[in-house]
C-alpha positions in Angstrom: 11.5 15.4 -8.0 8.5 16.5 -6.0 8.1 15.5 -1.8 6.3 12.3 -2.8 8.4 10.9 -5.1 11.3 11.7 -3.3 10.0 10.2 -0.4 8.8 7.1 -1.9 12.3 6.3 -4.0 13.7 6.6 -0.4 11.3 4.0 0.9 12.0 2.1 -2.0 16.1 1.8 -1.8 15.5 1.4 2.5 13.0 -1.5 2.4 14.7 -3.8 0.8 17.6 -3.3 3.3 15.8 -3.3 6.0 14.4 -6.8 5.1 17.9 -8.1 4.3 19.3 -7.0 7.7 21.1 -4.0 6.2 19.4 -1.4 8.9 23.2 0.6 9.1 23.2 0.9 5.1 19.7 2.1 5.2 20.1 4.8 8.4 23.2 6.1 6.5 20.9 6.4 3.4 18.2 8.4 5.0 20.8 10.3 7.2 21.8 11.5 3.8 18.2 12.7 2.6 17.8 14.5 5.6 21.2 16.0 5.0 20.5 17.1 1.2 16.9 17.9 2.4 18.8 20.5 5.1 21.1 21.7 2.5 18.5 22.2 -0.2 16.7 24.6 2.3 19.5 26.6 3.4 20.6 27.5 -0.4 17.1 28.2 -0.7 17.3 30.8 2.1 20.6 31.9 0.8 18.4 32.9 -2.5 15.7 34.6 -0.4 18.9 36.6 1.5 20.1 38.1 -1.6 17.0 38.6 -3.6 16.7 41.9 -1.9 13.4 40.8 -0.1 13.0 42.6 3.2 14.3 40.6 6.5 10.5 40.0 7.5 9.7 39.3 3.9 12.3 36.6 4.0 10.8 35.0 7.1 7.2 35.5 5.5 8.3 33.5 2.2 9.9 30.5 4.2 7.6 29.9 6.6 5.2 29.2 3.4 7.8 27.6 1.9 7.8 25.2 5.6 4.0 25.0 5.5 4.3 23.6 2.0 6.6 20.6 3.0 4.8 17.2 3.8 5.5 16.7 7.5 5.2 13.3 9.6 1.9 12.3 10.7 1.0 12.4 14.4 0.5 15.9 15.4 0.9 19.7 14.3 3.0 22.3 15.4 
């Protein structure tokens, strides 16, 4: 599942919690996307680690990897 639609199931299973007064249910769901999200990125560094690409290399391919990711509006780093 790309960003977007990954992002937009998300907002799909949260809104209708939110409007039913569930807002605990709902923070636990997106605590758990950020958690997966987090997890998915560090086994994707792991992969980088052991492909035998140079430390710099490694740093190179994830911070294009970062740049990639669809980030919250309201500013760039």
């Amino acid at each position: 599942m790309d960003p977007h639609e990954r992002a937009t199931s998300v907002w799909y299973r949260i809104a209708g919690l939110i409007s039913r007064k569930q807002k605990d249910l709902a923070v636990d769901i997106i605590e758990g996307e950020i958690r997966s999200a987090m997890h998915e990125v560090l086994l994707e560094a792991e992969r980088l680690a052991i492909s035998g690409i140079s430390g710099p290399n490694v740093a190179r391919a994830l911070r294009e990897r970062a740049e990639q990711t669809i980030r919250p509006g309201g500013g760039s780093r």
